[in-house]
C-alpha positions as CSV (number, residue, x, y, z in Angstrom):
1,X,-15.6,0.0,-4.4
2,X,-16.0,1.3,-8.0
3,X,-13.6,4.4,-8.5
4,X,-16.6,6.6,-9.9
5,X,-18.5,5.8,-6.9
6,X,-16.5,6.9,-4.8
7,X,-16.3,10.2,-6.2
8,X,-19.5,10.5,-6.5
9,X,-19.6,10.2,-2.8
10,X,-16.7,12.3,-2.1
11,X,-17.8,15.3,-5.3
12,X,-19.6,17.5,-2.7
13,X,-17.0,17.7,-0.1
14,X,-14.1,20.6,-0.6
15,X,-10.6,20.6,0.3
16,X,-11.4,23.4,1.9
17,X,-12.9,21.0,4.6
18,X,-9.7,18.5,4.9
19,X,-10.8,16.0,2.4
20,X,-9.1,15.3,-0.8
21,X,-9.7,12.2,-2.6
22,X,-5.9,11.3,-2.9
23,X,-5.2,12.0,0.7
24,X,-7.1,9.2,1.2
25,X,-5.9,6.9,-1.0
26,X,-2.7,7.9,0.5
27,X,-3.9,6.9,3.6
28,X,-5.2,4.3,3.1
29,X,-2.2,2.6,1.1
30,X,0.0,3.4,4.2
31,X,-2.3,2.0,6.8
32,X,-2.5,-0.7,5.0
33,X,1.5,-1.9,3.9
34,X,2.1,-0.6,7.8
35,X,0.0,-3.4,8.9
36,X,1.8,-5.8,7.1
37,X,-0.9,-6.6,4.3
38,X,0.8,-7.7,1.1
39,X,1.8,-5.1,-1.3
40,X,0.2,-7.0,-4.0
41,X,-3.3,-7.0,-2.7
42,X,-3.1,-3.2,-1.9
43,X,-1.6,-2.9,-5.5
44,X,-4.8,-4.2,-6.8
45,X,-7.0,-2.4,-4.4
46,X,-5.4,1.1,-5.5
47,X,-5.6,0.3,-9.4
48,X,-2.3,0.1,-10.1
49,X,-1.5,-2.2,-13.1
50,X,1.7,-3.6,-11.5
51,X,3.1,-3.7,-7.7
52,X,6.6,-1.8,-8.9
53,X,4.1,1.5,-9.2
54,X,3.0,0.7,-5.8
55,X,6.1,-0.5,-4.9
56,X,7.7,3.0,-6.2
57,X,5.2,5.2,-4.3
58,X,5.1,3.7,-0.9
59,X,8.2,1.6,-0.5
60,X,9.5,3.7,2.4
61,X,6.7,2.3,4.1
62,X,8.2,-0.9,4.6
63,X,12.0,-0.5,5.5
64,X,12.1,-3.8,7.7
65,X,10.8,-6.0,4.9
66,X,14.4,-6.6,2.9
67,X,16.1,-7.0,7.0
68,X,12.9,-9.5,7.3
69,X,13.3,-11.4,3.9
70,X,16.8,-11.6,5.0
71,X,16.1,-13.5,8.4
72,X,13.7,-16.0,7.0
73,X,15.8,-16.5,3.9
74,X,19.2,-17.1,6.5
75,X,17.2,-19.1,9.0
76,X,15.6,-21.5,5.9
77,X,19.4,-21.8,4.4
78,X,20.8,-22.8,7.7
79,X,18.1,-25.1,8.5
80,X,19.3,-27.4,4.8
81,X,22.4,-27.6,5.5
């Protein structure tokens, strides 16, 4: 969804009433790296013009990834020799 139209849609509600525009971005980025959907497609989906902004913002998000890079790259080195 266009970034104007959806504050258009959001313009009349206040914070006043638990709603702020980057509370749900927020949101919305962390629902979606905590379910495992790839940090470049939610890169793209927030606007950023690289994943290392993304990457910066919500890389807590995602402490097992290295430990899981790790495994598969072990496993996949084992496996050739």
């Amino acid at each position: 969804m266009e970034r104007r139209r959806v504050r258009k849609l959001f313009a009349d509600l206040s914070p006043e009433e638990g709603v702020e525009m980057y509370g749900f971005r927020h949101d919305f980025a962390s629902n979606a790296l905590g379910n495992n959907i790839p940090i470049t497609d939610v890169a793209e989906w927030m606007g950023h013009k690289s994943i290392e902004e993304t990457y910066r913002t919500y890389r807590h998000l995602m402490p097992g990834s290295i430990t899981k890079a790790a495994r598969i790259l072990d496993a996949g080195l084992w496996e050739a020799a």
